[in-house]
C-alpha positions in Angstrom: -14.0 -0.9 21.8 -15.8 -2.1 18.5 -19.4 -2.1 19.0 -20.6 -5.1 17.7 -24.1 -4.4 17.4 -23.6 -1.5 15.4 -20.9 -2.6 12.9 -21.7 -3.8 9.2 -19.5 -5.0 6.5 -19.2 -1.5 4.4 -16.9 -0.1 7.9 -13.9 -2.3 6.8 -13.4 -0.4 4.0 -13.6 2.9 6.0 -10.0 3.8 7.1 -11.1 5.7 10.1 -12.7 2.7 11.6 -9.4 1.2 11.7 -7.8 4.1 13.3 -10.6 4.4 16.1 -11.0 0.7 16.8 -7.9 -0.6 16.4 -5.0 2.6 16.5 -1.8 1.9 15.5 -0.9 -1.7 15.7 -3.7 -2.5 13.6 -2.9 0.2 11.0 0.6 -0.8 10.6 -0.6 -4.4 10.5 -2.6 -3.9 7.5 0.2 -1.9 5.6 2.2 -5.6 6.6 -0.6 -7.9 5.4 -1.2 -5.6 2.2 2.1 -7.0 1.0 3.2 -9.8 3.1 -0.2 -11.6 3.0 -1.6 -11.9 -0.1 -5.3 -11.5 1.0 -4.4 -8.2 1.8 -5.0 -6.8 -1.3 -8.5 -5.7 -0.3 -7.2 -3.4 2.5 -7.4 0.4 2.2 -3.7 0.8 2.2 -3.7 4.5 0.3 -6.9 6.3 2.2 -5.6 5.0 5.4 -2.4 6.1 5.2 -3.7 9.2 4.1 -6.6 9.9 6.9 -3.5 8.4 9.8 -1.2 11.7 8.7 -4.7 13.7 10.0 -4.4 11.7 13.3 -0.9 11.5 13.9 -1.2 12.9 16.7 -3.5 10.7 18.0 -1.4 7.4 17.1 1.8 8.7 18.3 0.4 9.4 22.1 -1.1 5.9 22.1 2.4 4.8 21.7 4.5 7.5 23.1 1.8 8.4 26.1 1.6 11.8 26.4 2.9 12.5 22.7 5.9 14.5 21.4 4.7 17.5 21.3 5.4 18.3 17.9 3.7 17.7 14.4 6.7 17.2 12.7 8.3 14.9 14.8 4.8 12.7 15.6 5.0 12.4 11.7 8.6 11.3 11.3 7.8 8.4 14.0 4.4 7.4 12.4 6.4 7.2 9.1 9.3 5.3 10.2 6.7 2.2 12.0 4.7 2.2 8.7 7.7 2.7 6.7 8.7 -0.5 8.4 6.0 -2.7 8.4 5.6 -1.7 4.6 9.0 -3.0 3.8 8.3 -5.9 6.2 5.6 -7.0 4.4 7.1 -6.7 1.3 10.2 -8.3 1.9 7.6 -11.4 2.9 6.6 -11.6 -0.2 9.1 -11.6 -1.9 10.6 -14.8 -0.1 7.1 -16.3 -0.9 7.7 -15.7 -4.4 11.0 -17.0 -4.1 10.0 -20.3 -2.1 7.6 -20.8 -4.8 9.0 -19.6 -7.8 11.0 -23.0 -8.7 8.2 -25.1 -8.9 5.6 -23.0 -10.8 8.8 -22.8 -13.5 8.5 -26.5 -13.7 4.9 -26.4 -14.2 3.0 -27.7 -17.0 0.4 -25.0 -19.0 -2.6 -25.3 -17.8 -6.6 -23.2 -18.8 -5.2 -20.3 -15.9 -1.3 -20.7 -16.0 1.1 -20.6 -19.1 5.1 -20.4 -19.0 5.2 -17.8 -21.1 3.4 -15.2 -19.1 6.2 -16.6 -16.2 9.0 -15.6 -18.4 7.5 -12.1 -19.7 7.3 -10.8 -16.5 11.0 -12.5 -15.9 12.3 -10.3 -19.0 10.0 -7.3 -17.6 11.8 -7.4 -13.4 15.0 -8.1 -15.5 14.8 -4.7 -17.0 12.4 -2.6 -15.1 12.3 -4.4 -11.8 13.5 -1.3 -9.7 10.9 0.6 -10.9 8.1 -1.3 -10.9 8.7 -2.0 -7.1 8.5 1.1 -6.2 5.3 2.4 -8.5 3.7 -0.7 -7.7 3.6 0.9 -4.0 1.5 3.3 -5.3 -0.9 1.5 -6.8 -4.0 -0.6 -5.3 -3.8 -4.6 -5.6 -0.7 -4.3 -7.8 1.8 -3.3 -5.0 0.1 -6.7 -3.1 1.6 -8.9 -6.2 4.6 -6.9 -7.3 6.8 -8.3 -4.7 5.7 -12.1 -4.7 6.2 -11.7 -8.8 9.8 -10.6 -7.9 10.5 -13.4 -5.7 9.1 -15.7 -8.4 11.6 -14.9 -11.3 14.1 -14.4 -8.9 14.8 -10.6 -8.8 18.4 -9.5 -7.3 17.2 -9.6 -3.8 20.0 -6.8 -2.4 18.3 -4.9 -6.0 14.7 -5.9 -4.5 15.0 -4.7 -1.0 17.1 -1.3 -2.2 14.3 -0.2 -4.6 11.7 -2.1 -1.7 13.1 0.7 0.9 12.3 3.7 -1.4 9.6 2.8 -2.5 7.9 2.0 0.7 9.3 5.1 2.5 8.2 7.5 -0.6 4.8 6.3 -0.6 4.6 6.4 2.7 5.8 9.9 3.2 3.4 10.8 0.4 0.6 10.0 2.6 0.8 11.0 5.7 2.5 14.5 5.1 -0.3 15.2 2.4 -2.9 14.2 4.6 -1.8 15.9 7.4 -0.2 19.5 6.4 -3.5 19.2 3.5 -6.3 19.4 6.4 -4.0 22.0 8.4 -3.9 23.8 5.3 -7.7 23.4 4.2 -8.8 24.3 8.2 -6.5 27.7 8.3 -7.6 29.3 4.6 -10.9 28.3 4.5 -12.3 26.3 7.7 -12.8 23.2 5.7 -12.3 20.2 8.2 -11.4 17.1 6.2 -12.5 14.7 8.4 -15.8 15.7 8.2 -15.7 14.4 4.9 -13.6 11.6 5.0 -15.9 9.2 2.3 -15.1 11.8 0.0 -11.7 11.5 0.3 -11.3 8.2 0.3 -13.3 8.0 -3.2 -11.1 10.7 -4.7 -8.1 9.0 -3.6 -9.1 5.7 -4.7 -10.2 7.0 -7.9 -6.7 8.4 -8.7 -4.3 5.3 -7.7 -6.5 2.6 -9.5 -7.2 4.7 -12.8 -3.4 4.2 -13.8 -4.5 -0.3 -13.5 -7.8 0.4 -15.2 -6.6 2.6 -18.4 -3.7 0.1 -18.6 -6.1 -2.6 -18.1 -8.7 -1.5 -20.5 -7.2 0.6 -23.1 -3.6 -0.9 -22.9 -5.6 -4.1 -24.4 -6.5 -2.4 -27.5 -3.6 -0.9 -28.4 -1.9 -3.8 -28.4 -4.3 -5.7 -30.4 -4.0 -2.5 -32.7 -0.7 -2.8 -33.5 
């Protein structure tokens, strides 16, 4: 159970806390709501993914009581329900962008929205859209928008939900096995328990999947401008 008196804001951002108060529903909810809800975007999708391969074990035998037995195959189960709920979530919002996608191309330009921005990212899904479904997976706040964009300028959906199901299960699979088989690897050569220093990790690993958005954010800006 949560204890209320000591929680503070800063733990929602802590993907253990997640794992320990809530298990595995509320960990597979999130990688849903990450995608299907669009004030998911907030949600540690990456470090928790990445800190649930060093519990597997612990996930699996609260929904398999008494476990498997085996690393491997706890892992395989944890990444076909997440796998799931990922592609779940996306395929959500996708039909949000799709519901809505009609009227925001009727839509007059206003100080925040302009047409053409609507049709760039048309031409962009038209020629990259299988690839940028399943980067965006990778990437903080841009894999909570990917999909509703693609429902919006009306992506092949049997193309959306191919690319959707790689995507999901690669990044997915990225995750858990490299945060699992990385602290058996780090405890047997040199004793070093990762989840001892789990705020570390999470930093590093949200360092290196925004840093791709912020250089193309930043920098992308003035080479454009440049040319």
């Amino acid at each position: 159970m949560i204890q209320l008196l000591d929680f503070t804001w800063q733990q929602l951002l802590k993907p253990e806390f997640y794992i320990n108060n809530g298990g595995l529903w509320v960990m597979l909810f999130i990688v849903f709501a990450e995608t299907g809800l669009m004030v998911g975007f907030f949600l540690p999708g990456d470090s928790l993914l990445f800190v649930a391969g060093i519990y597997s074990e612990k996930l699996i035998a609260s929904f398999l009581p008494g476990g498997t037995g085996s690393d491997f195959l706890d892992l395989v189960i944890l990444l076909i329900l997440v796998a799931l709920a990922g592609i779940i979530g996306n395929a959500l919002g996708y039909w949000f962008g799709k519901k809505s996608g009609p009227f925001l191309f009727h839509r007059k330009d206003s100080l925040l929205f302009k047409q053409r921005y609507l049709h760039q990212a048309k031409e962009f899904y038209d020629k990259h859209g299988g690839q940028a479904i399943v980067f965006a997976r990778f990437l903080p706040i841009v894999r909570t928008f990917a999909p509703i964009i693609a429902g919006i300028v009306s992506m092949d959906k049997k193309k959306f939900m191919s690319y959707n199901i790689i995507g999901c299960v690669a990044w997915v699979f990225t995750m858990l096995f490299a945060g699992h088989y990385l602290q058996k690897f780090l405890i047997k050569k040199y004793s070093f328990d990762l989840t001892k220093h789990l705020e570390v990790i999470v930093v590093g690993i949200v360092v290196v999947t925004t840093a791709p958005v912020l250089y193309k954010l930043f920098f992308g800006k003035k080479k454009t401008a440049a040319k």
